[in-house]
N, C-alpha and C positions, 0 to 999 in steps of 0.2 A: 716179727712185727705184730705188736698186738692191736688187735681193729674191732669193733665191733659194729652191729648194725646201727644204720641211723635213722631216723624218720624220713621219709621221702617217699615218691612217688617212682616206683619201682617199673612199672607198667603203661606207658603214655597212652595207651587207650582208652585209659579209664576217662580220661578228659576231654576224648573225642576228637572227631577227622581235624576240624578248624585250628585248633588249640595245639593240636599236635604237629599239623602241619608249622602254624606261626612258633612252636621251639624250635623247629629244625632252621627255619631261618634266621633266627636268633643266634644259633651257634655257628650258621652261615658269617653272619655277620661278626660275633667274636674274634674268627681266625683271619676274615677277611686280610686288617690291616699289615699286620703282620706276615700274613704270606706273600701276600705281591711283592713285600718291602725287599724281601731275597733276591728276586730278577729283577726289578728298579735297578739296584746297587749290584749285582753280576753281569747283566748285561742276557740274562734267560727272558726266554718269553713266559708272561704274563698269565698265558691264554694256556702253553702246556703246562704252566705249577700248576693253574685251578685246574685242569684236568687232571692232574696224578695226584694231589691233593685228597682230591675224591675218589679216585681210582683205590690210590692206597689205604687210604680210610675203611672201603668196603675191604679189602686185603685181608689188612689187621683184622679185623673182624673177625672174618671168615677163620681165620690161625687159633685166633683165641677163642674160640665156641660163640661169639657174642656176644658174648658175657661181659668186656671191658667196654667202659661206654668214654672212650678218645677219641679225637679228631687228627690226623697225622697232617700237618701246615709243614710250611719252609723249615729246613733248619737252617738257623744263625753259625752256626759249629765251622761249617765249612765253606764259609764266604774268604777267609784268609786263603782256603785254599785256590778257592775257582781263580780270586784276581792275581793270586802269584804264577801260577800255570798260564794264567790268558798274558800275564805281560812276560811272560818265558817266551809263550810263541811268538807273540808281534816281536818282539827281538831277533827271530828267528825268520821270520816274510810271512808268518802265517799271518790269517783274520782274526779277528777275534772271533769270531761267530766259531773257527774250526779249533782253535784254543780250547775254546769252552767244552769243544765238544770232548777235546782228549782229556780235560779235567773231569766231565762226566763218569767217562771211563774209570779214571781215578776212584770218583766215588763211588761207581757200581761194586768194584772190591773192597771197597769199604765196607758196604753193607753186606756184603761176604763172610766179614770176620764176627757179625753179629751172630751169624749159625753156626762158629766156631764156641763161642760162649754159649750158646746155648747147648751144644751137644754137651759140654760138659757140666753144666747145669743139671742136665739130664741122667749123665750117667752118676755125676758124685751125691745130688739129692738138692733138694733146693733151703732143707734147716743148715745144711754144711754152710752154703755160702748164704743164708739171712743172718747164719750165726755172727756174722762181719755188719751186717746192720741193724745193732738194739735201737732201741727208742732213739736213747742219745746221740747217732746218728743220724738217722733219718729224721728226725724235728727239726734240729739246726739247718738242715741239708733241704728243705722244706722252706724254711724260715728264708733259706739264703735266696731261695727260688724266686720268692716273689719279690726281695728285696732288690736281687741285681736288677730284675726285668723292669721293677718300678721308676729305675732312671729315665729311660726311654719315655716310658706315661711322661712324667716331668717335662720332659725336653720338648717336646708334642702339645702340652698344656699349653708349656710359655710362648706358643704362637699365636694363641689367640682367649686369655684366661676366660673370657665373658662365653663361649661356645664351651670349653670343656667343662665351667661350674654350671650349664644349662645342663649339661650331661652328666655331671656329677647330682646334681638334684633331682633330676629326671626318675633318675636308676632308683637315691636313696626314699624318694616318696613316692615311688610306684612299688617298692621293696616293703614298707613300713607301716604305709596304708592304705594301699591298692587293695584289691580286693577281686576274684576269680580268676580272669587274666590276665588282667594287671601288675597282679603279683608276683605272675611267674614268668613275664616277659620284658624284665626292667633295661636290661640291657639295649634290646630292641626298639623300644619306647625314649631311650636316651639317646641312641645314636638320631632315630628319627625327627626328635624334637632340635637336637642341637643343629644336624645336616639343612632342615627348615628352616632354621632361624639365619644358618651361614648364606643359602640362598636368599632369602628374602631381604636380608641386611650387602648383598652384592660381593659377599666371599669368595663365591666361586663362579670361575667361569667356563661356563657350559658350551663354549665355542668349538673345541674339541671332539662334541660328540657327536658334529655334522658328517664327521670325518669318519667316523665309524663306523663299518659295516655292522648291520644287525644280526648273519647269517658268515662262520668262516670256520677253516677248517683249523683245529689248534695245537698241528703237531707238522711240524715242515721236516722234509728228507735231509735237510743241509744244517739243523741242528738235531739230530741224533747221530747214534754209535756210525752209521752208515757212512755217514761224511767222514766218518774217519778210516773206514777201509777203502774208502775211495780215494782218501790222501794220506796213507798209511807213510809215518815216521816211526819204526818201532823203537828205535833209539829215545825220540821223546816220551813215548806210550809209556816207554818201563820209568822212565824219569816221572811220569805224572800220575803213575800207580802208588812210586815208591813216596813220592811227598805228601800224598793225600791219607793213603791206607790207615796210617799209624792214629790220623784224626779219631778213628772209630775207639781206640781207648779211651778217648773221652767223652766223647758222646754216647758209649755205652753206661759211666757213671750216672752219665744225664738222665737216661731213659731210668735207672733203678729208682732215682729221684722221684721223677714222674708219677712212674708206677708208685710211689709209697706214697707220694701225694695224693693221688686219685683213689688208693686202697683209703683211706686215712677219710677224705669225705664224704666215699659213698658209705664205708663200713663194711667192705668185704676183702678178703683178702685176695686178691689178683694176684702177687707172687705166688699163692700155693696152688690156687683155681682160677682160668685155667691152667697157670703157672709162668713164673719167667722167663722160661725155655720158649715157652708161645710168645709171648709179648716181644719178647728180643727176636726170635723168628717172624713176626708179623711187621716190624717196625725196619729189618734189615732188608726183608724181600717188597718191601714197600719202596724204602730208598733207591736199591738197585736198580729194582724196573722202571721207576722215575727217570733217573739220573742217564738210561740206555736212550731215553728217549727225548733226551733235553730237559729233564723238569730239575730243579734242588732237590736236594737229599730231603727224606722226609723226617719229622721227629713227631712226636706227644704233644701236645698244647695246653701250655700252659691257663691260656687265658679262655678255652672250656671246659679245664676244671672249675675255675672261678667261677664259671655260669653253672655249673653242679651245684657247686655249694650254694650259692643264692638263689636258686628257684628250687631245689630239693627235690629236681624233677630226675632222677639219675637211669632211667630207659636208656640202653644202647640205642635203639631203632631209632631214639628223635635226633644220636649223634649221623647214623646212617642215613636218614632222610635227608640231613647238611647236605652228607658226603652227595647222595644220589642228584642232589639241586647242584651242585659243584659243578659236576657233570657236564648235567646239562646247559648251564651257563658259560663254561666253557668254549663251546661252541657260540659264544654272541657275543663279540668284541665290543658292542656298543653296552651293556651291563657290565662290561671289564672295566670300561672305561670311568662310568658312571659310579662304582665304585671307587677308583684310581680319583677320580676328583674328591672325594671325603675330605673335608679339613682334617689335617693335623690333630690339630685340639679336637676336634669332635673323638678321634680313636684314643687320644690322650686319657681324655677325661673317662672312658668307660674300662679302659685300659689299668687305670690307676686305681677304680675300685676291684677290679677282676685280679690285680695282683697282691694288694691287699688283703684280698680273700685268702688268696693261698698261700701268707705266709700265715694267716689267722689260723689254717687248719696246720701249719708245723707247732705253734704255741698251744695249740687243744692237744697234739701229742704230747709234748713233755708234760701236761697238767694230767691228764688222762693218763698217761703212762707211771706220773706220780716219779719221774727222776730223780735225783735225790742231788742236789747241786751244795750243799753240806759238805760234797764229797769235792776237794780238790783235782783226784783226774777229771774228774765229769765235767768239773767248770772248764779245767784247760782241752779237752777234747771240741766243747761244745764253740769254746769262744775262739778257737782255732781256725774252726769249720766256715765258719763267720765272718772273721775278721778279714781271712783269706779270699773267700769268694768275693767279697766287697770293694776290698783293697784293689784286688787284682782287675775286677770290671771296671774301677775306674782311676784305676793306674795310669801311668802314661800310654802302657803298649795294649792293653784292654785283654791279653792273654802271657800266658807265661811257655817261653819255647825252650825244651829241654832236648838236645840232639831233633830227629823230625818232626816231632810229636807237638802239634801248640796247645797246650792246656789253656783252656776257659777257666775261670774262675771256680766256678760251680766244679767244674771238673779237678781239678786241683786241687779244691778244699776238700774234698771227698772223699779223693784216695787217702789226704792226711789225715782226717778224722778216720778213716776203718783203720788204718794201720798205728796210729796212736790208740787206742780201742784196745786195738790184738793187740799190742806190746807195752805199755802202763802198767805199774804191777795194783793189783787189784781187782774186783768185778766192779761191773755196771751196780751203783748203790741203787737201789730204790726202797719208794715208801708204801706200806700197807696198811690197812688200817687195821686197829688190834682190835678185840671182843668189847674192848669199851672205848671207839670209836676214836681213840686218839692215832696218830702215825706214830710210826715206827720202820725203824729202816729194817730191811732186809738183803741180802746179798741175790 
């Protein structure tokens, strides 16, 4: 994958404690919506995601030199899983709460297979296996990224249009003609202006947060691995290893996406430095230790690369200072909650330009790359990659189950696009420009 540098802001200190401090909340707020939204709909708590969120956030980091500037939120990947396993066991007399906890289990070996991939990454080279993602792949696969995540923005909008286009103009006229911090805190500025207007217009209701302690602990004995050796079924255990594990095939596609996404708008190449072997090792020992402890699996986020590319702030430290505020709020159920109240539409609408962004940066690959779509495979590769991932996200069944394995969309079209690639006859066409400035294709 060819990358080169981009203008941005490499070093967040340059812009000082205040400025630095309000990005890291800003990115706070990017993953926000989207990570509760995993335990909402599994039935995990709340309070241990934003703790291992965070937790795993620093993780990555530390694997990858710090050099990758990700945020590690919920993954979406294996929600099929959790609720087939949880409605295994109440079939069975368990709770649901001890369910969960053996589908945890489940995913802690999933994230196992991630240093599987990576060892051999390691040992075979990392141009062997880029060799399987040129341009041609990874832009459409980029492209698909923001494209599937953009239904959700959509669905979120239509509940309240007049908060999400406060939030969509927010962003695009503090982006456009803002000017020192305003320009580099669109996102944050949007959420706040919309979440104000939902308030003050009677949107939300704030009844809930009486109830909330401000001070709690965010990791209980009865949902982690423990509750399951205290009610050990190894019969189920191997049943909810063998249904979840296979997940990690796909979600491993996912992460190379990420990764070529976030290579792609900062301008450096993170699969070679610190390399993919790190990134799949920082993202699988992130999940693990999450998932031992009651939290979702973790993944990349796609919606602060989006806040990369629009404030062209790309410092690791201002993604770590999120992760280290995570943390801390973890521990204050009543900021959980107050989050947890956010309209719809207000996440919708800043949602909807953050994914936008990042199919904008799969479309500066293939222009950048100079692909050469003249070329019949290239078109049927690229429009495969595409048509698949879109199809499939909003198909009837939202994934495709082939024996254990449920391919996501994105994941699906991925494998097809590398292996149409490898097997096409032909090379990847592309264009160069000749000594008198015209294109011309080359192999």
């Amino acid at each position: 994958m060819n990358v080169s540098a981009k203008e941005g802001i490499t070093d967040a200190r340059e812009l000082g404690l205040p400025k630095y401090a309000i990005l890291g909340i800003q990115h706070l707020f990017a993953m926000f919506g989207a990570t509760i939204l995993v335990p909402v709909l599994t039935g995990l708590s709340v309070s241990t995601t934003l703790l291992f969120a965070g937790i795993g956030t620093l993780v990555f980091h530390s694997i990858t030199k710090f050099k990758v500037p990700a945020f590690l939120g919920s993954s979406f990947a294996f929600i099929g899983g959790y609720l087939s396993i949880k409605a295994l066991g109440v079939e069975q007399g368990m709770t649901e709460t001890l369910a969960l906890d053996y589908a945890c289990i489940g995913v802690c070996f999933a994230g196992l297979c991630y240093f599987i991939i990576a060892g051999l990454i390691k040992a075979f080279g990392i141009d062997k296996i880029m060799h399987f993602f040129p341009p041609l792949v990874t832009g459409p696969m980029i492209i698909a990224i923001g494209l599937v995540l953009s239904g959700s923005a959509i669905q979120n909008c239509t509940t309240n249009w007049t908060l999400a286009l406060v939030a969509i103009l927010t962003v695009i006229c503090s982006s456009v003609w803002g000017k020192g911090i305003i320009k580099i805190i669109p996102i944050l500025l949007g959420v706040m202006a919309s979440y104000f207007l939902a308030a003050a217009t009677g949107e939300v209701d704030f009844s809930a947060l009486d109830e909330a302690a401000w001070i709690g602990l965010p990791v209980s004995r009865e949902r982690t691995a423990l509750a399951v050796i205290d009610n050990l079924d190894t019969t189920f255990l191997i049943s909810s290893i063998i249904a979840i594990m296979p997940i990690a095939i796909a979600t491993i596609m996912e992460h190379i996406g990420d990764m070529c996404a976030i290579s792609s708008t900062v301008g450096k190449d993170f699969l070679k430095d610190p390399g993919l072997h790190r990134t799949l090792m920082g993202d699988g020992l992130a999940t693990s230790m999450a998932s031992l402890f009651g939290a979702p699996a973790n993944t990349t986020y796609g919606e602060n690369t989006g806040v990369l590319n629009l404030t062209k702030v790309y410092d690791p430290a201002v993604i770590r200072l999120a992760a280290i505020i995570a943390v801390l709020l973890s521990f204050c159920p009543k900021f959980a909650c107050l989050i947890g109240l956010m309209p719809a539409a207000t996440i919708g609408g800043v949602s909807l330009i953050l994914y936008g962004m990042i199919s904008a940066v799969g479309v500066r690959n293939l222009v950048e790359d100079g692909v050469d779509f003249s070329s019949s495979r290239n078109v049927f590769v690229a429009a495969l990659i595409l048509v698949i991932a879109i199809g499939v996200k909003y198909g009837a069944e939202d994934n495709v189950v082939i024996g254990p394995i449920h391919f996501s969309g994105l994941a699906l079209s991925a494998l097809v696009g590398i292996v149409l690639n490898a097997i096409l006859p032909g090379k990847l066409g592309m264009k160069v420009k000749s000594v008198h400035g015209k294109d011309k294709p080359h192999e």
